[in-house]
C-alpha positions as CSV (number, residue, x, y, z in Angstrom):
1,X,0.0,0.0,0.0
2,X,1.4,3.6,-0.8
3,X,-0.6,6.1,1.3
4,X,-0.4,9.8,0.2
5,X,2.3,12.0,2.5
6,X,3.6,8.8,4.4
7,X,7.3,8.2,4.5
8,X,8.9,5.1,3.1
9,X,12.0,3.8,3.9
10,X,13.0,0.6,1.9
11,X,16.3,-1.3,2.0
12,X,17.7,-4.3,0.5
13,X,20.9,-6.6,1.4
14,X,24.1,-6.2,-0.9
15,X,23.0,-10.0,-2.7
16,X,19.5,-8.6,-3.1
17,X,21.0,-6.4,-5.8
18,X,21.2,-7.8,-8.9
19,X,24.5,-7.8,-11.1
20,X,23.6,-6.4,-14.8
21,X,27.2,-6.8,-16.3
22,X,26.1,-5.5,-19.8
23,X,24.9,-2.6,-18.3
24,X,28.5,-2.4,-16.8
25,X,30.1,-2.6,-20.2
26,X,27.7,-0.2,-21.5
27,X,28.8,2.6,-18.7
28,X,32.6,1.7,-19.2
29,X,31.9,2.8,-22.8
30,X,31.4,-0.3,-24.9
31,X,29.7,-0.7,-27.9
32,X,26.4,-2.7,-27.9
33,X,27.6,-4.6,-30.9
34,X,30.7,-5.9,-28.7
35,X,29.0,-6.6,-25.7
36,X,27.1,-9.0,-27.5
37,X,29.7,-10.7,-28.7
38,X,30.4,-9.4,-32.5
39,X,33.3,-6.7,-33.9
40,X,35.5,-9.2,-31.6
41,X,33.8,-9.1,-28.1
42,X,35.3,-8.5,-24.8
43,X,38.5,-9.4,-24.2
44,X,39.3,-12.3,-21.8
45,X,41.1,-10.5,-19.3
46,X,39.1,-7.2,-19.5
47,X,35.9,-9.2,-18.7
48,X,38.2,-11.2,-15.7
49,X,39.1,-7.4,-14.6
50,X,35.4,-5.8,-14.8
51,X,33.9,-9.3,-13.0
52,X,36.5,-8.7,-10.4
53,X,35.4,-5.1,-9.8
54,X,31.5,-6.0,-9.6
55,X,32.1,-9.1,-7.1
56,X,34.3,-6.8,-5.4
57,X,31.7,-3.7,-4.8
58,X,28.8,-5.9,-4.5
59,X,29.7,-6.8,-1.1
60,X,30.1,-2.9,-0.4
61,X,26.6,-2.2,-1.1
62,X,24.1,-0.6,1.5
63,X,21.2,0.0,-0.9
64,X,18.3,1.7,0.8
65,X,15.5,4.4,-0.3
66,X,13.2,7.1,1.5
67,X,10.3,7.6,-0.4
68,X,6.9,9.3,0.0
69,X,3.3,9.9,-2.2
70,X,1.8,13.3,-2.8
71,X,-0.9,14.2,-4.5
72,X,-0.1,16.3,-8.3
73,X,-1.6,18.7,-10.6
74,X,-0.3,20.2,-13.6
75,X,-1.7,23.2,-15.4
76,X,-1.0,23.7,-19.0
77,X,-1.0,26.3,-20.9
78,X,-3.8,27.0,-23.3
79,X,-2.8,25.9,-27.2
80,X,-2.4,29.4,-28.4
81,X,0.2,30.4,-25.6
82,X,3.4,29.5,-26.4
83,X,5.7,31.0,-23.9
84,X,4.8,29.8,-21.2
85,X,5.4,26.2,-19.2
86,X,3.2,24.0,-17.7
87,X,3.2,24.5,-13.6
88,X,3.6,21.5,-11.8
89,X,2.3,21.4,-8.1
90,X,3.3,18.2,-6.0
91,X,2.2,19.4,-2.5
92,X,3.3,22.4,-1.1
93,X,5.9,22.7,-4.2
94,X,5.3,24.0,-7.2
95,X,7.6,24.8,-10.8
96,X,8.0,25.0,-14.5
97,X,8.8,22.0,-16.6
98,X,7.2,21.1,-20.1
99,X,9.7,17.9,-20.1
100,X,8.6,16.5,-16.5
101,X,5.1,17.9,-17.5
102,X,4.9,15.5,-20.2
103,X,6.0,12.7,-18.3
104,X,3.7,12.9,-15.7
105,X,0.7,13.8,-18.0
106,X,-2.3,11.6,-16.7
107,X,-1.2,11.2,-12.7
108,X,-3.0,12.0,-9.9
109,X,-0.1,11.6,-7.9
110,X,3.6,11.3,-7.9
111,X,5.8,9.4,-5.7
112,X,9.2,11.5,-4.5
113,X,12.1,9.3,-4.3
114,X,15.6,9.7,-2.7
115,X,18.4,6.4,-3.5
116,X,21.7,5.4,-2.6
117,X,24.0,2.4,-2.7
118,X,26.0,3.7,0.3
119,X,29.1,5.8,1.3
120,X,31.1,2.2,0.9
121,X,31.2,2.3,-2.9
122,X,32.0,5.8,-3.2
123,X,35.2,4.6,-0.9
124,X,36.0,2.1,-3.4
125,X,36.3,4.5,-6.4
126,X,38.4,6.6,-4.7
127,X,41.2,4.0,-3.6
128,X,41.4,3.0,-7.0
129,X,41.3,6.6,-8.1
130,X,44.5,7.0,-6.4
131,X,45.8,3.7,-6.7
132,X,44.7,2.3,-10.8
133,X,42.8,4.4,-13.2
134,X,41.8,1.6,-14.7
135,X,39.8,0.2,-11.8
136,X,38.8,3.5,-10.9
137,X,37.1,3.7,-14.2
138,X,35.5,0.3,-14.0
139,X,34.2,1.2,-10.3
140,X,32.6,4.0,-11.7
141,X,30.8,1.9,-14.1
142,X,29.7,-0.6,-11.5
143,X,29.0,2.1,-9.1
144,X,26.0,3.4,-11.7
145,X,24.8,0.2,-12.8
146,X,24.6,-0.7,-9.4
147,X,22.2,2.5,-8.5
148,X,20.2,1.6,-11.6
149,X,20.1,-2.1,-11.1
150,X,18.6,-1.3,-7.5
151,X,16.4,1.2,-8.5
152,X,14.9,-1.2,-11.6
153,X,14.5,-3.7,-9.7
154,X,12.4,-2.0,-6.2
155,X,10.4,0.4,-9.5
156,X,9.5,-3.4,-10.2
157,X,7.8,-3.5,-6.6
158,X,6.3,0.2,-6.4
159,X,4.4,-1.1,-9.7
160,X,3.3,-3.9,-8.0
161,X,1.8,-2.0,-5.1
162,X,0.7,0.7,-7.1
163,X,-0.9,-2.1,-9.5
164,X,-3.3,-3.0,-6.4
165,X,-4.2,0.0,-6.3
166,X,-5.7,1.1,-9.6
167,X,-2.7,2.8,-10.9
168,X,0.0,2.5,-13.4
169,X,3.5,4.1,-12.7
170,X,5.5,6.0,-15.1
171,X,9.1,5.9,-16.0
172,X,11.7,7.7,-13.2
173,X,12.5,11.4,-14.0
174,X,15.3,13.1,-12.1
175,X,16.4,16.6,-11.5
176,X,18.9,17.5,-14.0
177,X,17.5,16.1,-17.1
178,X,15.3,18.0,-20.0
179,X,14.4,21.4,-18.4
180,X,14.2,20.2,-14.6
181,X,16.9,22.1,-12.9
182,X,18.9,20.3,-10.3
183,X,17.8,22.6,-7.8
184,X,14.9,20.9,-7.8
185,X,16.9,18.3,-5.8
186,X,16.5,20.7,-2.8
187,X,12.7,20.3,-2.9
188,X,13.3,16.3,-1.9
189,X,15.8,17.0,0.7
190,X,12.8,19.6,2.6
191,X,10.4,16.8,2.5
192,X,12.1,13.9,2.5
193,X,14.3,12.9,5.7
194,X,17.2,11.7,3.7
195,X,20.3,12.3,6.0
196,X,18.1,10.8,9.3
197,X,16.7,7.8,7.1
198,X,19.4,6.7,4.4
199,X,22.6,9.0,5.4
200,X,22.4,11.3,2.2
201,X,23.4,14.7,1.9
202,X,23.3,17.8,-0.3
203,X,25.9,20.1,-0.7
204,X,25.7,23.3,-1.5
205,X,26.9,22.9,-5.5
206,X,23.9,20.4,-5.6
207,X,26.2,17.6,-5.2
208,X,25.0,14.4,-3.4
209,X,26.9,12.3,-1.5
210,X,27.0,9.4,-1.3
211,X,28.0,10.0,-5.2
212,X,26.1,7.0,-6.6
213,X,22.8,7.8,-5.3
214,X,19.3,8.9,-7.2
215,X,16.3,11.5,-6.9
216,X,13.9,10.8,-9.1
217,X,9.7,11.4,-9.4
218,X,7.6,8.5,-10.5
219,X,4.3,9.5,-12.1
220,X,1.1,7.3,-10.7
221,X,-1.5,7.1,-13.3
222,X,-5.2,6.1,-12.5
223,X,-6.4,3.1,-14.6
């Protein structure tokens, strides 16, 4: 059940998380083509590397969410006004977004999500930062498929819950992308209690930390 202006807190154990190495490849900069197997494929030892790196972080991880429901409207602008954005109003908040406005077109509510895989990780990609670029690099990659991987796989529960309900979720949107500014991220840190619940912080450049962690909306659509 996901009742409007409760908050969540959801957390899994490291095994819980499942590996995605393709999505791993794809972050270290891979083309699809090779990761599949054709133009060559993966090297031996690059794929005994990158395993190595995943297995190695995996046991880092201290995935966990805060999450909460509030209710949405969005007012568009007539047809025949073109400079101006739709307003969004999620609770007490309220902005501009036509790209957020479109995703969310058809919810009633919207669920306001705060994500991390832990301070551990981040740890890890700065040893090797220091000590092997090349790891570094690869820690990086497994450090955001990770997040993602997470993320996928508890979306896969919300719409599950939400399905009981009588509504349909829509794809994740976070600050930062299309026209949403990151400083929308300061919205979810005023209503969500992310440094009490899950240990994450915002600095003041809009930076979280720990580094491999995820706000994001998620549109609930009546059906």
């Amino acid at each position: 059940m996901i009742e409007d202006s409760v908050i969540y807190h959801h957390r899994v154990d490291a095994t819980s998380v499942p590996v995605d190495m393709d999505e791993t490849y794809r972050y270290m900069g891979f083309a699809r083509s090779v990761v599949l197997g054709k133009d060559g494929g993966i090297p031996q030892d690059i794929q005994e590397l990158v395993s190595s790196c995943v297995q190695q972080m995996h046991s880092t991880l201290k995935a966990q969410s805060v999450y909460t429901c509030l209710p949405l409207e969005i007012d568009f602008p007539a047809e025949e006004v073109t400079d101006q954005l739709p307003l969004i109003k999620i609770g007490s908040i309220q902005f501009e977004s036509k790209y957020l406005a479109k995703n969310l077109a058809g919810c009633s509510k919207v669920i306001l999500i705060a994500s991390t895989i832990g301070p551990l990780a981040d740890n890890l990609i700065r040893r090797f930062t220091k000590l092997d670029a090349a790891k570094a690099a690869i820690m990086q990659a497994a450090g955001a498929m990770f997040i993602e991987s997470y993320l996928d796989n508890f979306n896969a529960q919300l719409e599950q819950e939400a399905g009981a309900q009588g509504y349909k979720l829509h794809s994740r949107f976070s600050p930062g992308y299309g026209d949403v500014s990151l400083e929308i991220q300061r919205h979810f840190f005023s209503i969500l209690p992310c440094t009490q619940r899950i240990g994450l912080t915002l600095t003041n450049s809009l930076v979280m930390a720990p580094e491999k962690s995820v706000t994001a909306f998620i549109g609930m659509e009546p059906v």
